[in-house]
DRENPA-3360 file (N, C-alpha, C; in nm, 2 decimals, always signed):
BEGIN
1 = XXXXXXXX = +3.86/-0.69/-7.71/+3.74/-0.76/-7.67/+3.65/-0.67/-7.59 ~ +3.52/-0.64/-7.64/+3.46/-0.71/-7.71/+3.45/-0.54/-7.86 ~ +3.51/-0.62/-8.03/+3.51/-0.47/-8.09/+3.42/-0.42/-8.15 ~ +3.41/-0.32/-8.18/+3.32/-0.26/-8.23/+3.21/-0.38/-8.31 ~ +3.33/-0.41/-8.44/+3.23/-0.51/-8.57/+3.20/-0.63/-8.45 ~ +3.24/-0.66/-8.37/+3.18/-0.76/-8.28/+3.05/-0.75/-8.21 ~ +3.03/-0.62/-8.17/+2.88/-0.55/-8.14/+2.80/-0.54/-8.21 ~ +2.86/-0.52/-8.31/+2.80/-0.48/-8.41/+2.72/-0.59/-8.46;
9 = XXXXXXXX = +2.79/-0.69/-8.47/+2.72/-0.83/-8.51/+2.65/-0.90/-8.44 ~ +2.69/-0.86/-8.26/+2.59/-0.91/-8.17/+2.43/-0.86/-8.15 ~ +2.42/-0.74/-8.18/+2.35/-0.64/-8.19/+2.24/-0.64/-8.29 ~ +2.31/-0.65/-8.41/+2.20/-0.59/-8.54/+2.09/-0.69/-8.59 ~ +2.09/-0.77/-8.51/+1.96/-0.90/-8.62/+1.86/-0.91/-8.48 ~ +1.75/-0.97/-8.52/+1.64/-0.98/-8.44/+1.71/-1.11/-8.35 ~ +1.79/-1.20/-8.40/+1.82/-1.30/-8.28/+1.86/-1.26/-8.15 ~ +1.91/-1.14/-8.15/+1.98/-1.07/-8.04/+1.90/-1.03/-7.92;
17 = XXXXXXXX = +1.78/-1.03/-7.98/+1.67/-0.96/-7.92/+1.51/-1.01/-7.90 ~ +1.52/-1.18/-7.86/+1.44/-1.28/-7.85/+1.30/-1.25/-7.78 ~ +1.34/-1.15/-7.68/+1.23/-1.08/-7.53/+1.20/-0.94/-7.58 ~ +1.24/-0.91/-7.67/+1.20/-0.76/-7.72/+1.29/-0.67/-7.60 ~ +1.41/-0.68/-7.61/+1.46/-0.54/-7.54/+1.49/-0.58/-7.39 ~ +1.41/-0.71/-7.30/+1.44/-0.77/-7.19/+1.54/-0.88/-7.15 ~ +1.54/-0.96/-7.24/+1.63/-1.10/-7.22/+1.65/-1.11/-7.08 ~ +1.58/-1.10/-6.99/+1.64/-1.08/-6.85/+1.69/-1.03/-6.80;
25 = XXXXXXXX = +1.77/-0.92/-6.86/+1.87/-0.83/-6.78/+1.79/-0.79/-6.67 ~ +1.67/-0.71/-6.63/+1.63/-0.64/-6.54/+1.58/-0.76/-6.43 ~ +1.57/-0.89/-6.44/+1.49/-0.99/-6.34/+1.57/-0.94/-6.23 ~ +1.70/-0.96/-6.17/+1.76/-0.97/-6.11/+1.70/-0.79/-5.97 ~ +1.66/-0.71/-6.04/+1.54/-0.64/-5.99/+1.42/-0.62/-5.97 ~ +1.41/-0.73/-6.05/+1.22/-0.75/-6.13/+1.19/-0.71/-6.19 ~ +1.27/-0.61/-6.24/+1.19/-0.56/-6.41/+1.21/-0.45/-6.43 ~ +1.19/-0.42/-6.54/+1.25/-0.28/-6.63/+1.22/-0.16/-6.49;
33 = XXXXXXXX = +1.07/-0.15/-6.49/+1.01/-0.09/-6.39/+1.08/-0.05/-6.28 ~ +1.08/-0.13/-6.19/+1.15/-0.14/-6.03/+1.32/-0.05/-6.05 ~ +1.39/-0.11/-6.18/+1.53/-0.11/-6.17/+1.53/+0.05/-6.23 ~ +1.42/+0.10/-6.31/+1.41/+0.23/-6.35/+1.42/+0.35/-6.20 ~ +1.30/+0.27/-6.13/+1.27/+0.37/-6.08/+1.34/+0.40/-5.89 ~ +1.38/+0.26/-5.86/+1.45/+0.24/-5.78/+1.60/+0.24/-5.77 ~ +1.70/+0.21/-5.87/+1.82/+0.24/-5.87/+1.86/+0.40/-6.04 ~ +1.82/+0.37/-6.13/+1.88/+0.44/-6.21/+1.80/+0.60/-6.21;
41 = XXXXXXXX = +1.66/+0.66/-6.16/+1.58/+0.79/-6.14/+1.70/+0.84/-6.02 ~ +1.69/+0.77/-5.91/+1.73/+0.83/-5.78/+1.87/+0.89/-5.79 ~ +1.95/+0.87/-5.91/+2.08/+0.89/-5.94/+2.06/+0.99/-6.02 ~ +1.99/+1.03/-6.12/+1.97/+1.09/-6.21/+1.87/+1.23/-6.20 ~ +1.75/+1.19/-6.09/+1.66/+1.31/-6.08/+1.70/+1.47/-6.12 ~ +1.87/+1.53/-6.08/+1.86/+1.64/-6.00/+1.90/+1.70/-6.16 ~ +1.87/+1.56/-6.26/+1.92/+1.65/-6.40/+1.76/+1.63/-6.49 ~ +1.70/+1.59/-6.41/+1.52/+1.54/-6.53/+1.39/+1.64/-6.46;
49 = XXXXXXXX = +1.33/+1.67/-6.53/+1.34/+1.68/-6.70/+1.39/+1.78/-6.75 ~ +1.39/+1.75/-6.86/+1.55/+1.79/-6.97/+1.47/+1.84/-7.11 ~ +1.48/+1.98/-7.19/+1.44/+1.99/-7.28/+1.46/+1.89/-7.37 ~ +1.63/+1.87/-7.42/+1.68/+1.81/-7.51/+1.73/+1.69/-7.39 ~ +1.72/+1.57/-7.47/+1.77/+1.43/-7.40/+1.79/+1.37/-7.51 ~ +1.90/+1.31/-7.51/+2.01/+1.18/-7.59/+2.01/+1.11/-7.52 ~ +1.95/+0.94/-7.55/+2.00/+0.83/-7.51/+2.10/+0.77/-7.61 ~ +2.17/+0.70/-7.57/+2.29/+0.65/-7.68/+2.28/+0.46/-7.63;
57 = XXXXXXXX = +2.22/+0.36/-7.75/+2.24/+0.26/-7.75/+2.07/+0.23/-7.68 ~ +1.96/+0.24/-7.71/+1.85/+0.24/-7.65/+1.81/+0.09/-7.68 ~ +1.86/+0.01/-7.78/+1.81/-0.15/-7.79/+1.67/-0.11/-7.86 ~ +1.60/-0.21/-7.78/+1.48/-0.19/-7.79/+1.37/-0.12/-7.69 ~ +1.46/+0.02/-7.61/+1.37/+0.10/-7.56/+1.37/+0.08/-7.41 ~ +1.38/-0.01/-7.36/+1.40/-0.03/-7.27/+1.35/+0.07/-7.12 ~ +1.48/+0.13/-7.16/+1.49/+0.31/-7.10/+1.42/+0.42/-7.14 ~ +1.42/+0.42/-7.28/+1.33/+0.48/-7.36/+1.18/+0.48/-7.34;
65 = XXXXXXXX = +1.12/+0.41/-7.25/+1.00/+0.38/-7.29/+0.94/+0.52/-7.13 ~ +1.11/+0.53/-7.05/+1.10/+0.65/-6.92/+1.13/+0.76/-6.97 ~ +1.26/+0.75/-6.99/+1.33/+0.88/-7.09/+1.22/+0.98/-7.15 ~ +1.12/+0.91/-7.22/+1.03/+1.04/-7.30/+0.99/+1.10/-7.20 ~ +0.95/+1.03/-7.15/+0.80/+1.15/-7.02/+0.89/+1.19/-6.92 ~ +1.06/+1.25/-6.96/+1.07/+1.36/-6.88/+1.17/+1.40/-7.01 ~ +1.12/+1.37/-7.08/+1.22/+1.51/-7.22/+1.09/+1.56/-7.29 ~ +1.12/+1.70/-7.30/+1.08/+1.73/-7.42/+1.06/+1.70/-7.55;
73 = XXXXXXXX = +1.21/+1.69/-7.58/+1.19/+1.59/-7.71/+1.35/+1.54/-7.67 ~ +1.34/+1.39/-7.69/+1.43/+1.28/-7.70/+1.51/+1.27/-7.84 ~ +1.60/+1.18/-7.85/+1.67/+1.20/-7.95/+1.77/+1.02/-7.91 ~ +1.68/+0.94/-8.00/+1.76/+0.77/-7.96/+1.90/+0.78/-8.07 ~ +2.01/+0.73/-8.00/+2.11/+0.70/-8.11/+2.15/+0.55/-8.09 ~ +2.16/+0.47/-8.21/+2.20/+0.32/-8.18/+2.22/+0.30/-8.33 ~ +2.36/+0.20/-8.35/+2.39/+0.18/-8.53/+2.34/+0.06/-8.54 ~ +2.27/+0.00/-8.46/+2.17/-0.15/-8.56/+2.09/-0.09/-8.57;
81 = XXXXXXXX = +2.06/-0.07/-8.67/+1.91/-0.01/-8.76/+1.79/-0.11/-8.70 ~ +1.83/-0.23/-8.71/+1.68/-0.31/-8.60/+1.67/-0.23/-8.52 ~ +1.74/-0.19/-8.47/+1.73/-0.14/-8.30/+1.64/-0.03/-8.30 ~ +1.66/+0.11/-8.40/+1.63/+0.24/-8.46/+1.45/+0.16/-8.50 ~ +1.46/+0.05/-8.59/+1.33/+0.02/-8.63/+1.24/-0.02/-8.55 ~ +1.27/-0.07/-8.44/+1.17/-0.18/-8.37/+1.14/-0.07/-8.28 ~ +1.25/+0.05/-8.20/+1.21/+0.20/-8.12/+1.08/+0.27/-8.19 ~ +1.10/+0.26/-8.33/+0.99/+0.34/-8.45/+0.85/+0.27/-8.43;
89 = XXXXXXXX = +0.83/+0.17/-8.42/+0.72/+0.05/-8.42/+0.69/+0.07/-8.22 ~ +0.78/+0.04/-8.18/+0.74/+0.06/-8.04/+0.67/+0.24/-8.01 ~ +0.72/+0.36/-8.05/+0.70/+0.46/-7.99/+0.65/+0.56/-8.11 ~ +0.63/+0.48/-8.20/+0.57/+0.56/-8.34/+0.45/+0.66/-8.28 ~ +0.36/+0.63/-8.18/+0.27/+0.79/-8.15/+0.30/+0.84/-8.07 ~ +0.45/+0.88/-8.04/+0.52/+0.97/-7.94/+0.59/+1.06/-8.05 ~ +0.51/+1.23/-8.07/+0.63/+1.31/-8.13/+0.72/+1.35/-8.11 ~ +0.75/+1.36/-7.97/+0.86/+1.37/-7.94/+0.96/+1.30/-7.92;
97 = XXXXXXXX = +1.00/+1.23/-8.01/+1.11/+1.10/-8.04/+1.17/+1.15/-8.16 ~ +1.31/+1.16/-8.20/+1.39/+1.18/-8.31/+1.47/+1.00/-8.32 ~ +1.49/+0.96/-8.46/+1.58/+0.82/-8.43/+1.74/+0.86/-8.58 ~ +1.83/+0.83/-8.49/+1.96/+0.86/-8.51/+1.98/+0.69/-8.57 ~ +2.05/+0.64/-8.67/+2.13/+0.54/-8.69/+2.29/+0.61/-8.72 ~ +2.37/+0.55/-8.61/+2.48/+0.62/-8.58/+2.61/+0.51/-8.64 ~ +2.80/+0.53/-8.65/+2.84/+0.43/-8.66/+2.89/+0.40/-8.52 ~ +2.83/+0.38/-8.44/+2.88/+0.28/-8.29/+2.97/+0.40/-8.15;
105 = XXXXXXXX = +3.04/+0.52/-8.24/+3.10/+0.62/-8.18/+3.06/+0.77/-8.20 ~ +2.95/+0.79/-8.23/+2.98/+0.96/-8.30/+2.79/+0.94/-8.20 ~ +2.77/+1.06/-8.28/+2.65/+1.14/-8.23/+2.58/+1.26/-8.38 ~ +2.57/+1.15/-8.47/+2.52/+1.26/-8.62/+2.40/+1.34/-8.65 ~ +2.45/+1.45/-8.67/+2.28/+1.52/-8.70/+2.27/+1.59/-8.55 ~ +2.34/+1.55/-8.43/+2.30/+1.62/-8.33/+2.38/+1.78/-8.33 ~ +2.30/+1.88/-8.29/+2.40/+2.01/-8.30/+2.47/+2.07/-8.22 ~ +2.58/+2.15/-8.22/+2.71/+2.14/-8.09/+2.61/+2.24/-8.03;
113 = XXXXXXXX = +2.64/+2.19/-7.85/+2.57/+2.31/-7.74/+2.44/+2.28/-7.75 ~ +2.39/+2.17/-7.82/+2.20/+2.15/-7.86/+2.16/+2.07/-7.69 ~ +2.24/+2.00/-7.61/+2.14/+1.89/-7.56/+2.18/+1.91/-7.43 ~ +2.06/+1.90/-7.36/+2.08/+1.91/-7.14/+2.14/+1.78/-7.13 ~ +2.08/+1.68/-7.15/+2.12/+1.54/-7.06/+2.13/+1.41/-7.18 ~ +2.28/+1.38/-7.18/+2.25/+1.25/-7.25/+2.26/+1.16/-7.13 ~ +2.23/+1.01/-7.19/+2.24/+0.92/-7.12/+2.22/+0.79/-7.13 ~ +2.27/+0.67/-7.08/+2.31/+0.57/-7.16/+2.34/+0.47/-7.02;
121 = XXXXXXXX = +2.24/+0.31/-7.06/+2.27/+0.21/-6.91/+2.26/+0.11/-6.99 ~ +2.35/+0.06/-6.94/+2.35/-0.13/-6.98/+2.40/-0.16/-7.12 ~ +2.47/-0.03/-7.20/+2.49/-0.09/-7.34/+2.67/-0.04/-7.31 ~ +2.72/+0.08/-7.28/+2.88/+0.09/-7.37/+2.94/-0.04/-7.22 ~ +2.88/-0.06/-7.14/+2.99/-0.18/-7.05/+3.04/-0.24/-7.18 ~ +2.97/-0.27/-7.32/+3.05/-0.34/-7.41/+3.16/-0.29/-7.49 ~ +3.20/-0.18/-7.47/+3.27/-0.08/-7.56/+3.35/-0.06/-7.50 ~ +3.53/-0.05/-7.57/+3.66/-0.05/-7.54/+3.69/+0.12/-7.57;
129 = XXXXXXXX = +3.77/+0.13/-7.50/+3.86/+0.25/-7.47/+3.82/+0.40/-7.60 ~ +3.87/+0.32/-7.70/+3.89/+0.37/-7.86/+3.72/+0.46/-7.84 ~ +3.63/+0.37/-7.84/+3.48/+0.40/-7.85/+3.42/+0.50/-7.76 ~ +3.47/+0.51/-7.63/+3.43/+0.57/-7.52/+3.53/+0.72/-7.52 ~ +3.65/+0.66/-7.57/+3.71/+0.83/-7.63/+3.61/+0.91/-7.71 ~ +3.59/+0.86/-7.82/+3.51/+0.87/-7.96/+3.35/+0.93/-7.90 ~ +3.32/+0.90/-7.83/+3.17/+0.90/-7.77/+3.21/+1.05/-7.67 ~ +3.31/+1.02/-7.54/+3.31/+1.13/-7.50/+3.35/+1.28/-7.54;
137 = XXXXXXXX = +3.40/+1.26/-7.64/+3.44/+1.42/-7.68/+3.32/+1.45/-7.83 ~ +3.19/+1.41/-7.87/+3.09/+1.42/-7.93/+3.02/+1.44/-7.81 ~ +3.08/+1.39/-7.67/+2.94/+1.45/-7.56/+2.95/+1.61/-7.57 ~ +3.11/+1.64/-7.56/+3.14/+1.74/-7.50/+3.10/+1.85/-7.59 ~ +3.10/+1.79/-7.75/+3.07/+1.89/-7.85/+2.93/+1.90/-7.78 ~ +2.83/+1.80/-7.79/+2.64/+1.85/-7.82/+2.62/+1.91/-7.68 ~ +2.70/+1.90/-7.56/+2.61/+1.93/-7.43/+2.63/+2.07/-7.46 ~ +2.51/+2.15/-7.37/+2.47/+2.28/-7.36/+2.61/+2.30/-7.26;
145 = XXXXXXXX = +2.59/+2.48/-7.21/+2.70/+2.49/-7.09/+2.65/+2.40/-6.97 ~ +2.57/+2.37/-6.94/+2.55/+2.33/-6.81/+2.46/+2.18/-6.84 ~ +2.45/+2.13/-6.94/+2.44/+1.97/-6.98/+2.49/+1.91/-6.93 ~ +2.45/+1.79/-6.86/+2.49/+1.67/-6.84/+2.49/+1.52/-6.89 ~ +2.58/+1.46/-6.86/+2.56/+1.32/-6.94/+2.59/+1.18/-6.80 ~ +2.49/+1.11/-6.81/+2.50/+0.99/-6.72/+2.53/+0.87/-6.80 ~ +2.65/+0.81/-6.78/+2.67/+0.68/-6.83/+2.77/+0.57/-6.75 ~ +2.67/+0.45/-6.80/+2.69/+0.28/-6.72/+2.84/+0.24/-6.86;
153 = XXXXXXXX = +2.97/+0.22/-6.78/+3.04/+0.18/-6.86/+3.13/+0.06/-6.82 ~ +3.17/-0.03/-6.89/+3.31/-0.09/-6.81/+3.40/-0.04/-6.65 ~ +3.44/-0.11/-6.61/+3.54/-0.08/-6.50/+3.61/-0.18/-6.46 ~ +3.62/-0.30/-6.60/+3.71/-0.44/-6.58/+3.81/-0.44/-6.59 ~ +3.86/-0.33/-6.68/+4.05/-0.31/-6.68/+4.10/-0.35/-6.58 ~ +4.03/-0.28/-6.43/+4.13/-0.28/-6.35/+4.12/-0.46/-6.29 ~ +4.10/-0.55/-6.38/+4.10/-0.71/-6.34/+4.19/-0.73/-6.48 ~ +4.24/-0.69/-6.57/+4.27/-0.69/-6.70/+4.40/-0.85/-6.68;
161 = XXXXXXXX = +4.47/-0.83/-6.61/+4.58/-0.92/-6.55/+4.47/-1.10/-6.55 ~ +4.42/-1.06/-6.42/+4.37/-1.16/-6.37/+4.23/-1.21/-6.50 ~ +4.19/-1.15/-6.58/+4.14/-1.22/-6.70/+4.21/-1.28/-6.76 ~ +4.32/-1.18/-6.80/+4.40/-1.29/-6.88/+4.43/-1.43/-6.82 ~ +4.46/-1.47/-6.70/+4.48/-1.58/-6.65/+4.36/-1.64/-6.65 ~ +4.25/-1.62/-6.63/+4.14/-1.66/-6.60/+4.05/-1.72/-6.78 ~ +4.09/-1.64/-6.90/+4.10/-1.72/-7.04/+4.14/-1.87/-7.03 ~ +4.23/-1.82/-6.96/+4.29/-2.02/-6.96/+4.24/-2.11/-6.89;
169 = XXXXXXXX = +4.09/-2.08/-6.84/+4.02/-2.20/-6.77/+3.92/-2.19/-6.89 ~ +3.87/-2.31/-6.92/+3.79/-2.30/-7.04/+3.60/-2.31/-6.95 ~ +3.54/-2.27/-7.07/+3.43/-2.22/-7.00/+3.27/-2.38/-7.07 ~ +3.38/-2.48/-7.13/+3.28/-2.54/-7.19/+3.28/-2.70/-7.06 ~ +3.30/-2.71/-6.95/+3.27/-2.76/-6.88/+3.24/-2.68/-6.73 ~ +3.18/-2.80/-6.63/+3.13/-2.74/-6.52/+3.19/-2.65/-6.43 ~ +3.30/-2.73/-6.44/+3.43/-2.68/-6.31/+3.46/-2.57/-6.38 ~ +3.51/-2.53/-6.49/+3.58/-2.43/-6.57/+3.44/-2.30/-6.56;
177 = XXXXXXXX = +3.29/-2.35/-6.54/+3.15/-2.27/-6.55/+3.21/-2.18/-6.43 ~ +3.19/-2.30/-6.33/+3.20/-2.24/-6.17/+3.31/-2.13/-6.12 ~ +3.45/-2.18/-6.16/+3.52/-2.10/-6.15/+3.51/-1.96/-6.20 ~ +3.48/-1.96/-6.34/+3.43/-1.79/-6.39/+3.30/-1.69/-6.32 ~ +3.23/-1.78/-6.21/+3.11/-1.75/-6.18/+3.17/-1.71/-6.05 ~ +3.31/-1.72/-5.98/+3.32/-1.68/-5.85/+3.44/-1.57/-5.85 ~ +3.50/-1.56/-6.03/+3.58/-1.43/-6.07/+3.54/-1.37/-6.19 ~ +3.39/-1.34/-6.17/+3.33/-1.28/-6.34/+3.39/-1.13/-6.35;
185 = XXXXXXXX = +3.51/-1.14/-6.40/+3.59/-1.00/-6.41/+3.54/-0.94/-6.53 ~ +3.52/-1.03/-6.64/+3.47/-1.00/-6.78/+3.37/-1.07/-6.83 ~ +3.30/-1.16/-6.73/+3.19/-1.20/-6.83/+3.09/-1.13/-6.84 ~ +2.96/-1.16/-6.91/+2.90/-1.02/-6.99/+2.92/-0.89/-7.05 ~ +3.05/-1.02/-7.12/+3.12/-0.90/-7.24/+3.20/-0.75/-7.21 ~ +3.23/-0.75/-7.07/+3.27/-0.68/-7.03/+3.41/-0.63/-7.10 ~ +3.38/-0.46/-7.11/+3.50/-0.42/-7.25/+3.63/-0.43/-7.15 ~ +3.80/-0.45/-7.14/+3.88/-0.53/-7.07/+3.99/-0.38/-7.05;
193 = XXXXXXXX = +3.95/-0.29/-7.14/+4.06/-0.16/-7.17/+4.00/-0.04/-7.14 ~ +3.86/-0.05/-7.03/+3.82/+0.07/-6.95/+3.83/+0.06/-6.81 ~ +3.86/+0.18/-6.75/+3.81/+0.16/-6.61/+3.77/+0.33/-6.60 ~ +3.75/+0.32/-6.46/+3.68/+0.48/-6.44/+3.79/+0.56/-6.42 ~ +3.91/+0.52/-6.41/+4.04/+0.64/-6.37/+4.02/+0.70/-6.51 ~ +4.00/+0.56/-6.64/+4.07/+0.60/-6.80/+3.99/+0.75/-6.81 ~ +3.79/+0.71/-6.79/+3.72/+0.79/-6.82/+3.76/+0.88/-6.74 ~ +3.78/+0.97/-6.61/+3.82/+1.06/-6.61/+3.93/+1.13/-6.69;
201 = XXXXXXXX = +4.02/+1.05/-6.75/+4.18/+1.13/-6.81/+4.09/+1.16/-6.95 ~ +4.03/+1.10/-7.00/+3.91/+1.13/-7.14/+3.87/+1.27/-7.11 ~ +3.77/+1.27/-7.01/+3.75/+1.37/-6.95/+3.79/+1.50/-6.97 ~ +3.90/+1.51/-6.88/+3.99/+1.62/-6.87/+4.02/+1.63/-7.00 ~ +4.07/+1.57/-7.10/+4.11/+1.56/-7.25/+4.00/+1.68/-7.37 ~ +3.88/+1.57/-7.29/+3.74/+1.62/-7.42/+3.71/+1.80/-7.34 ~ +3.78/+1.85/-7.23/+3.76/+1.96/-7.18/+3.60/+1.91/-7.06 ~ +3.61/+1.80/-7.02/+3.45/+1.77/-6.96/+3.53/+1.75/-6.85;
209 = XXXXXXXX = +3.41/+1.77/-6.75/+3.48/+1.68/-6.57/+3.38/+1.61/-6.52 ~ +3.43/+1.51/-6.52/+3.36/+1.39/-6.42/+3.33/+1.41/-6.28 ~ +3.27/+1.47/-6.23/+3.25/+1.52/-6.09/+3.18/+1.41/-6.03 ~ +3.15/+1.33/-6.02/+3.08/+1.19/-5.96/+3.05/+1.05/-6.07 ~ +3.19/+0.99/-5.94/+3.13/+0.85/-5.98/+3.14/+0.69/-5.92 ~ +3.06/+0.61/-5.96/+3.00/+0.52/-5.86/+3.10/+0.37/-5.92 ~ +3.17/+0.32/-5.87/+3.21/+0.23/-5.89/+3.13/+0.10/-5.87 ~ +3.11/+0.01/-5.94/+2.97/-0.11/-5.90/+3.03/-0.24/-5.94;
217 = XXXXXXXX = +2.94/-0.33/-5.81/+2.97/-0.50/-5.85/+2.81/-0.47/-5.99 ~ +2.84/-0.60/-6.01/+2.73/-0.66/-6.12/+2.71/-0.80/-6.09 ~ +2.62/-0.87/-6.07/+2.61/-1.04/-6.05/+2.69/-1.07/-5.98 ~ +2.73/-1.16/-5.97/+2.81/-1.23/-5.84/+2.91/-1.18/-5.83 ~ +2.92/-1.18/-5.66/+3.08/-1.14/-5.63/+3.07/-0.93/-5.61 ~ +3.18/-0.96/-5.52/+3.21/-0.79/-5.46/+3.27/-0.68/-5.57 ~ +3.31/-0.80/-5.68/+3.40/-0.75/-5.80/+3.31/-0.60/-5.86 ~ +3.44/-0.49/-5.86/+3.38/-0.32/-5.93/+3.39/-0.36/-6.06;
225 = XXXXXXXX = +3.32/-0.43/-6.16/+3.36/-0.41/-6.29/+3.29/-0.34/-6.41 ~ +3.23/-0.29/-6.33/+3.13/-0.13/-6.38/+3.18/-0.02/-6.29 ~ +3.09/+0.09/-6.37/+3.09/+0.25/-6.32/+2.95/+0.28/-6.35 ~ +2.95/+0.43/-6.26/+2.87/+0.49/-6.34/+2.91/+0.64/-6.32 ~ +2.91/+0.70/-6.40/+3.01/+0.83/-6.38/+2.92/+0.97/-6.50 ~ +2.91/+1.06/-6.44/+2.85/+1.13/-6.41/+2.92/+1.27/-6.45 ~ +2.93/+1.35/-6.58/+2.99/+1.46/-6.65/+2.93/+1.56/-6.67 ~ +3.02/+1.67/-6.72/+2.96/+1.77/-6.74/+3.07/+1.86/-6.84;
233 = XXXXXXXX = +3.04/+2.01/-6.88/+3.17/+2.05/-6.90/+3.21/+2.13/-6.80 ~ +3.33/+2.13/-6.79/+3.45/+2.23/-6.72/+3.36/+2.40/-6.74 ~ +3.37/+2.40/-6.60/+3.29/+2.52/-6.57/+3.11/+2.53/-6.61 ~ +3.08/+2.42/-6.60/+2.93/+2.43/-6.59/+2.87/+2.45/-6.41 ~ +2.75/+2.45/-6.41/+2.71/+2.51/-6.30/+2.72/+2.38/-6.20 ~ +2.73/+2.26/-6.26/+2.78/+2.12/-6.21/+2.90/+2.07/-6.18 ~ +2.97/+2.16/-6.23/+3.14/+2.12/-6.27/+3.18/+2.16/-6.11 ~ +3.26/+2.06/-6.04/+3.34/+2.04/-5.88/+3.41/+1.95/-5.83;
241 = XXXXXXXX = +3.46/+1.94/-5.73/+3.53/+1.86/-5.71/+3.49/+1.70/-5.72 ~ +3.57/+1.62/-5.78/+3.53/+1.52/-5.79/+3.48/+1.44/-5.65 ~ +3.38/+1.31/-5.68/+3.33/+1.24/-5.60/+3.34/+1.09/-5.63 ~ +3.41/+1.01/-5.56/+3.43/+0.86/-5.61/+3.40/+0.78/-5.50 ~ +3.31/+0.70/-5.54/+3.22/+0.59/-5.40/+3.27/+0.46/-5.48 ~ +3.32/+0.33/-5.41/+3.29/+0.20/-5.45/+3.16/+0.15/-5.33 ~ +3.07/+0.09/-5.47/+2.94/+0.04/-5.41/+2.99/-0.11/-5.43 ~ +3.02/-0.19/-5.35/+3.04/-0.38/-5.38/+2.91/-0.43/-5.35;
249 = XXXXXXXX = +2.81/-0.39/-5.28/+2.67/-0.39/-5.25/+2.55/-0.35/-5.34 ~ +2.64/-0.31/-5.47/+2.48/-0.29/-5.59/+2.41/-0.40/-5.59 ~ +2.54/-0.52/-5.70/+2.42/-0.59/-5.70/+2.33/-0.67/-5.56 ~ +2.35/-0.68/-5.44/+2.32/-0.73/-5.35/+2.18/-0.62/-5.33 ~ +2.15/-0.50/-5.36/+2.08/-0.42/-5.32/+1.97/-0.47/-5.45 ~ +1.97/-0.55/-5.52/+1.87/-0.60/-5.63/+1.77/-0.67/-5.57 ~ +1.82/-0.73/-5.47/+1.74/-0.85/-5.38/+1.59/-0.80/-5.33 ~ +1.67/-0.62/-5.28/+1.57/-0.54/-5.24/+1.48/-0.52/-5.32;
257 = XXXXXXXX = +1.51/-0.45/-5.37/+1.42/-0.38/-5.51/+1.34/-0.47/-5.61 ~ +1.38/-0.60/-5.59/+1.34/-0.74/-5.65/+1.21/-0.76/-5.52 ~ +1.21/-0.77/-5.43/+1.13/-0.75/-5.34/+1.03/-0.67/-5.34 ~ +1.06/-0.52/-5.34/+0.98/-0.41/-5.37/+0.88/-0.42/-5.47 ~ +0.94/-0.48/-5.63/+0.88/-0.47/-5.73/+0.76/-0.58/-5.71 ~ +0.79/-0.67/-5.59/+0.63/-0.76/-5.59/+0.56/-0.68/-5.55 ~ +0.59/-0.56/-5.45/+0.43/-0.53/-5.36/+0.40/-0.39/-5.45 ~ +0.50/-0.32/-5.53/+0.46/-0.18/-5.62/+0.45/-0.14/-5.74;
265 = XXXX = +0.54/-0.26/-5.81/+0.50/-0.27/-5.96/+0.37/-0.22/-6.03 ~ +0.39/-0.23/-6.14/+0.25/-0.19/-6.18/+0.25/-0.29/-6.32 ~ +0.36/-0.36/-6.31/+0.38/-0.47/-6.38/+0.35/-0.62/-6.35 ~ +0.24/-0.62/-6.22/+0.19/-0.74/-6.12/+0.10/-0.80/-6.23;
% end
């Protein structure tokens, strides 16, 4: 939970994608804007801009719409072809956009040692172990020597127990609502067979090192059932000792920046 052909089906049809690429995910910061440039740049800067940039899983651009105007040339990978079509229609007078239709794990057409920075927010949290193996050692093939890759993944495993008990409250009344809203270990499809220890042993495996990473709440509750973790390869000019922070305060820090985005947006 949740598998591949499950994404796959959640993913691929225009129902999936009613707001064009927003559905609300970003309100909770105010908007694509604010959550770009106030939480996800300030983590990322010391690697942008980037000749070559791979996003992996772009929806409907979302990220992409930042991503270009600090790559050279960009390079979207996502296997619902809506996704690839509606990016084409969105950024069609940007030449520097390449669009990849991928199967859910790989990285095709991209060439080994080709790419500085991939990167990827809000989409593999849905992707189980198998997929994020599959994903990290095609990182390790395309990154240059000193390439980096930034990615938002799962970190529910380590609640994997207490899910399981937590299935057996059912979710089609109030009480059963409430309850999951004050232990959301896995709601929002959260994949159940990752955490950030796994991705580092991946890591070490694909020959990459994880040298920083951020353990995160999401929506309610102090619960870490995200990451965000931060690679490279073994012996790049980034490669060091590792760094591991739990933040239980991300999502509480939305409030801010939800704030912010009234008085600085440019989305007013």
């Amino acid at each position: 939970m949740p598998s591949l052909d499950e994404n796959r089906k959640q993913w691929s049809s225009a129902e999936g994608w009613k707001a064009a690429g927003e559905e609300g995910w970003s309100d909770p910061w105010g908007n694509a804007e604010s959550l770009w440039h106030f939480v996800i740049l300030p983590r990322i800067h010391a690697f942008l801009p980037a000749a070559r940039v791979v996003e992996i899983a772009p929806g409907h651009g979302r990220w992409t719409q930042y991503l270009k105007e600090h790559s050279e040339f960009l390079t979207v990978v996502d296997f619902a072809p809506h996704c690839i079509e509606f990016c084409k229609q969105r950024f069609g007078s940007d030449s520097n956009i390449s669009y990849v239709v991928n199967a859910g794990n790989n990285l095709p057409g991209i060439g080994d040692q080709s790419v500085d920075f991939v990167f990827t927010f809000d989409s593999l949290v849905h992707v189980e172990r198998d997929v994020m193996r599959e994903y990290l050692h095609e990182i390790a093939r395309v990154l240059k020597p000193n390439g980096v890759a930034f990615l938002h993944h799962s970190n529910s495993g380590i609640y994997s127990k207490r899910s399981r008990i937590l299935d057996r409250v059912p979710l089609e009344n109030a009480m059963g609502r409430f309850i999951h809203s004050w232990f959301p270990f896995s709601l929002g499809w959260r994949a159940r067979t990752v955490t950030a220890e796994l991705i580092q042993e991946i890591c070490r495996e694909a020959g990459l090192s994880c040298f920083r990473q951020e353990r995160i709440s999401w929506e309610t509750g102090p619960y870490l059932r995200d990451a965000l973790s931060t690679v490279t390869l073994e012996g790049s000019i980034w490669d060091r000792l590792p760094v591991l922070v739990d933040n239980p305060d991300f999502a509480k820090e939305a409030k801010y920046v939800r704030f912010m985005s009234t008085v600085y947006s440019t989305n007013r």
